[in-house]
C-alpha positions in Angstrom: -32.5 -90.2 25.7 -33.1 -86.4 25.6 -34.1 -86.7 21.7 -36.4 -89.2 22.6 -38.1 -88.2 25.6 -39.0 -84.5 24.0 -40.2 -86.0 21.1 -42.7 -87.9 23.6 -43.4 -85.0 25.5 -44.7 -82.8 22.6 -45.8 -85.7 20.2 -46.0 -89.0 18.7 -42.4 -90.4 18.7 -42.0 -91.4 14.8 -39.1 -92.4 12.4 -38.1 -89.3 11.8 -37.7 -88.6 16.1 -35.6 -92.3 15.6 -33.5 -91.0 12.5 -32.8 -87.7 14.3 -32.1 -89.0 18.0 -29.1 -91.7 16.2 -28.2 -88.5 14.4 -27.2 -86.6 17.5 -25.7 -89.3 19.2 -23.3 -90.1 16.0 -22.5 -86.1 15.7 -21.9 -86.3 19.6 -19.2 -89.9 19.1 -17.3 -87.9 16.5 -16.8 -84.9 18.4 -15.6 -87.3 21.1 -12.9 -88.9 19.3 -11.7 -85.9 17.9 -11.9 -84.2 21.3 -9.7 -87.2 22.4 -7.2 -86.3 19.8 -6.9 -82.7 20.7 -6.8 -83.4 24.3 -4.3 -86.4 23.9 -6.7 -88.4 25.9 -5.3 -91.7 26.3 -8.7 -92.9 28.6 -12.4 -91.9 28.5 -15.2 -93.7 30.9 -12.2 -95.6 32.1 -11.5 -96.9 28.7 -9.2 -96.7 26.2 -9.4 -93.9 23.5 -9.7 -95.1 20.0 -6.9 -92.6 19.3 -4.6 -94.4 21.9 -5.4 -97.9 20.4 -5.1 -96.8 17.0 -3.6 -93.3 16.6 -4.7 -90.1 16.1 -5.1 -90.1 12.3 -7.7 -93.6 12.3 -9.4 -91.4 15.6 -10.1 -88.3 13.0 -11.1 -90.8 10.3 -13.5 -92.7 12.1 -14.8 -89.5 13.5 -15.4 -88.3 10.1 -17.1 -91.0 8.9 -19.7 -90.8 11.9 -20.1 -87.3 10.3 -21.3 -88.5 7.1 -23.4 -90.9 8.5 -24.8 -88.3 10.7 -25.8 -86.5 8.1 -27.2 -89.4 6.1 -29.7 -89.8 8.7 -31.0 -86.5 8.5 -31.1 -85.9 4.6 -33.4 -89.4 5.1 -35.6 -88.4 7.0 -39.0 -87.6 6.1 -40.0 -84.5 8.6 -38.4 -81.1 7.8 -35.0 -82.7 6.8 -33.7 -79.4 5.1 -34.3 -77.5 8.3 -32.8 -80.1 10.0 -29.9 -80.5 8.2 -29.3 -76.5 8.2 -29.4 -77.3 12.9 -26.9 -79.6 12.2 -24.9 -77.3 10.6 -25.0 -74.6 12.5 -23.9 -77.3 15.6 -20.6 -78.2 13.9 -19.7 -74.7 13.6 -20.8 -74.0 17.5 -18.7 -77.0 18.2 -15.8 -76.0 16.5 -16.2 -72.2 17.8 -16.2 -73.5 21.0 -12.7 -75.8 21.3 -11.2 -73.1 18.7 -11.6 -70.7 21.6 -11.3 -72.3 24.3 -7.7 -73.1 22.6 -6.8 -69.6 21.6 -7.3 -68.7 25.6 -5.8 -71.2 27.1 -2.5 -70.6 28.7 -3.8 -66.5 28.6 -5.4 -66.6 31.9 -7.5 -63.8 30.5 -10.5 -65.9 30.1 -14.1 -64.1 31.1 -17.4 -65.4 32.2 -18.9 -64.4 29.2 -16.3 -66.2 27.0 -16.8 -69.1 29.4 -20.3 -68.8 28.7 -19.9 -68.4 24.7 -17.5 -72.0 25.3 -19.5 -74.1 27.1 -22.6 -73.3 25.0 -20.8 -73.9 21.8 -18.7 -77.2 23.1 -21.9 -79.1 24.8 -25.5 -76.7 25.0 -25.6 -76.6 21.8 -25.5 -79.9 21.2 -28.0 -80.5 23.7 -30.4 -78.0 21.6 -30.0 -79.9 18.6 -31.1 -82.9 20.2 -34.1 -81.5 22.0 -34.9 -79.2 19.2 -34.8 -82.1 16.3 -37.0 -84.0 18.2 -39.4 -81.4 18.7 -39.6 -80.7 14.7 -39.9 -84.4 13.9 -43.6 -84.5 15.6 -44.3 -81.2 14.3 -44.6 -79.3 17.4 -45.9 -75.3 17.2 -43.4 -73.0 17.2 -44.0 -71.9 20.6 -43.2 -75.3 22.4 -40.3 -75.6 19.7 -38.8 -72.9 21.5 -39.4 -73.6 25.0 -37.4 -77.1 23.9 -34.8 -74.8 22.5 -34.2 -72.6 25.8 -34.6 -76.0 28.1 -32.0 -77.5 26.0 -29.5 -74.9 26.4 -29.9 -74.2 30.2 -29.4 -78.1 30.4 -26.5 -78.4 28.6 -24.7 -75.6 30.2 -25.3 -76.7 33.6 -23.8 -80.3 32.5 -20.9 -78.4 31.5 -20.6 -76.6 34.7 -20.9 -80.2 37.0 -18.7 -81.6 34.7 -16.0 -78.3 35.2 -17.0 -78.9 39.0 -16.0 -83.1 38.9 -12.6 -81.8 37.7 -12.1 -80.0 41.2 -13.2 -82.7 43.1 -10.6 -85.9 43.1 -13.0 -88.3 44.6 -15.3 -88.4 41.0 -15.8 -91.3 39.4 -15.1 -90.1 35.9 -13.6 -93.3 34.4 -10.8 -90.1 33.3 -7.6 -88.3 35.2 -9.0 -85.6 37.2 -7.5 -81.9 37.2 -6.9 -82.3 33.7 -8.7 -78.3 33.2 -6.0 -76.5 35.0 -2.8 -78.1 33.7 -4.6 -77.3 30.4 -4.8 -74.1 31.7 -8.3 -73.6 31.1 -10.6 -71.2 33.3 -13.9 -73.0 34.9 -16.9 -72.1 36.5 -15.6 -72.9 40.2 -12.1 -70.7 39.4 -14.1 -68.0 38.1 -16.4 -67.9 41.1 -13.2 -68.1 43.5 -12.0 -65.2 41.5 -15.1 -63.2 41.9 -14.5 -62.8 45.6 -11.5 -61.3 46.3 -9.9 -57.6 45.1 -8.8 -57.1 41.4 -5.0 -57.4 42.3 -5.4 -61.1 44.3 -7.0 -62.3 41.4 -4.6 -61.2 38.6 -2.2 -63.0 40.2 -3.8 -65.9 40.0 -4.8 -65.8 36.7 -0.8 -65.1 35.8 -0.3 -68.2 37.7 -2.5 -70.0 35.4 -0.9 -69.1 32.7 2.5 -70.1 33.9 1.0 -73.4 34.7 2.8 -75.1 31.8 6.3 -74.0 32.9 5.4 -74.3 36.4 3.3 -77.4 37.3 3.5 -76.9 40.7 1.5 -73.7 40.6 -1.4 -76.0 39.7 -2.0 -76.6 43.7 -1.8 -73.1 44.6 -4.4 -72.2 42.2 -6.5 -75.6 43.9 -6.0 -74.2 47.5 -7.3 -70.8 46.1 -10.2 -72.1 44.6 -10.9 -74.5 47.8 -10.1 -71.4 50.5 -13.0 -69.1 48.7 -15.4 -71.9 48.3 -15.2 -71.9 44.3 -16.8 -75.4 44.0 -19.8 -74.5 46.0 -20.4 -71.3 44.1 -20.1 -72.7 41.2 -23.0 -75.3 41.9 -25.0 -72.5 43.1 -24.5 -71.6 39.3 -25.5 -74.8 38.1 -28.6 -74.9 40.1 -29.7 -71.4 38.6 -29.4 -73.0 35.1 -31.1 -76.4 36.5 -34.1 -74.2 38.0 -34.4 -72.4 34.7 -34.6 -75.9 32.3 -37.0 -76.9 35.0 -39.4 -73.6 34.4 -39.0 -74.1 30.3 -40.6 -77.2 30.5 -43.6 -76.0 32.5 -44.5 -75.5 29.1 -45.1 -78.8 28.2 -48.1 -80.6 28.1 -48.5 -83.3 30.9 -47.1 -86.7 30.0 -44.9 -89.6 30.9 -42.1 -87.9 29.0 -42.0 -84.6 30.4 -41.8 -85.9 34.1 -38.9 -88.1 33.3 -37.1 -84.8 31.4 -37.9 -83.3 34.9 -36.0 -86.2 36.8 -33.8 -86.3 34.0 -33.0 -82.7 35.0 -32.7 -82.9 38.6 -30.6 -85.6 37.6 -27.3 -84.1 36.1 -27.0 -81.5 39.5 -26.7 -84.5 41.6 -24.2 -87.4 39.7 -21.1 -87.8 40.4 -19.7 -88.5 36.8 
């Protein structure tokens, strides 16, 4: 939907825009079922995993093979394929970067904004450029507007991240998934960080120790859940993802007027209010 709607926004949808849009989406399945593998997810959407059905090793496979196929759409394609190709690329490594790190601090507690930051643009913004940014070279948009898709792109997709880090706090969601999964993973959100922003150096260290003891004490994940309720974490951190929201909204004030660009707007306003 994104891939297609800036496409329409700065051009003349084409078969290129189609090759490139079923492009992301395969690129985006694969990292799913290999997600599911890391994660041991045995539900997604409400679902079943194909890893739980099938095991782990057919998850990877299939994943793989939505790679190639991935990548067979671009190298057909008829509109800057090589440059393309070289986005893709450079997404599978963000991807990977991401969950690699996100990995190597879990369980440390130790966990920054900035590394947050570098995470969640690696593990979803960045595939939300590639989609926008694809779509913009396959109607051969100027390089101006190519960038303004870029930086709308990437605000979007990190303050999806950030709702979707906020849905884990929030046991009501309708996520189709088990809630609270982040912190017995022992992974450091935006709502935790903002909860650990407002109170003195030593308060918070503790807390962070706590979440890195989560694994051999499971019971310290409600502590760390009444901390993050008593300083109002969730709210902050939609404050957060609003800032992001605004700032996809002003990138595209440099679109031109169209069908496509108010529904990107909507699209936008969108992911601050659902509740999956």
């Amino acid at each position: 939907m994104l891939s297609l709607l800036v496409a329409g926004a700065l051009g003349r949808v084409n078969e290129s825009s189609f090759r490139y849009a079923a492009a992301t989406e395969l690129l985006h399945n694969a990292t799913l079922l290999h997600d599911d593998v890391v994660d041991g997810a045995s539900e997604r959407r409400g679902m079943p995993t194909v890893a739980s059905l099938l095991g782990g090793s057919a998850a990877v496979l299939v994943g793989d093979f939505w790679l190639v196929r991935c990548l067979d759409l671009v190298l057909e394609a008829e509109v800057d394929s090589e440059r393309v190709l070289r986005l893709f690329s450079d997404t599978l490594g963000h991807l990977a970067e991401g969950e690699l790190l996100q990995m190597e601090l879990a369980g440390l507690g130790t966990t920054t904004e900035a590394d947050y930051l570098r995470i969640i643009y690696g593990k979803t913004a960045s595939l939300f450029v590639t989609a926008a940014l694809s779509a913009a070279i396959s109607v051969k948009a100027p390089a101006p507007l190519c960038r303004a898709a870029e930086t709308f792109a990437a605000r979007l997709g990190t303050a999806f991240q950030i709702k979707d880090d906020i849905l884990d706090y929030l046991p009501d969601a309708a996520l189709g998934k088990p809630v609270g999964l982040d912190l017995r993973e022992q992974k450091i959100t935006q709502p935790l960080l903002c909860a650990l922003e407002s109170v003195p150096q030593q308060e918070a260290a503790a807390i962070r120790e706590k979440v890195a003891g989560i694994g051999d004490h499971p019971e310290w994940e409600a502590d760390v859940r009444a901390f993050v309720a008593a300083q109002d974490g969730v709210s902050r951190a939609k404050e957060v993802m609003n800032r992001y929201l605004e700032e996809a909204l002003e990138s595209l004030s440099a679109f031109p007027p169209s069908a496509s660009k108010t529904h990107l707007a909507a699209l936008t306003r969108y992911f601050g209010d659902r509740d999956f």
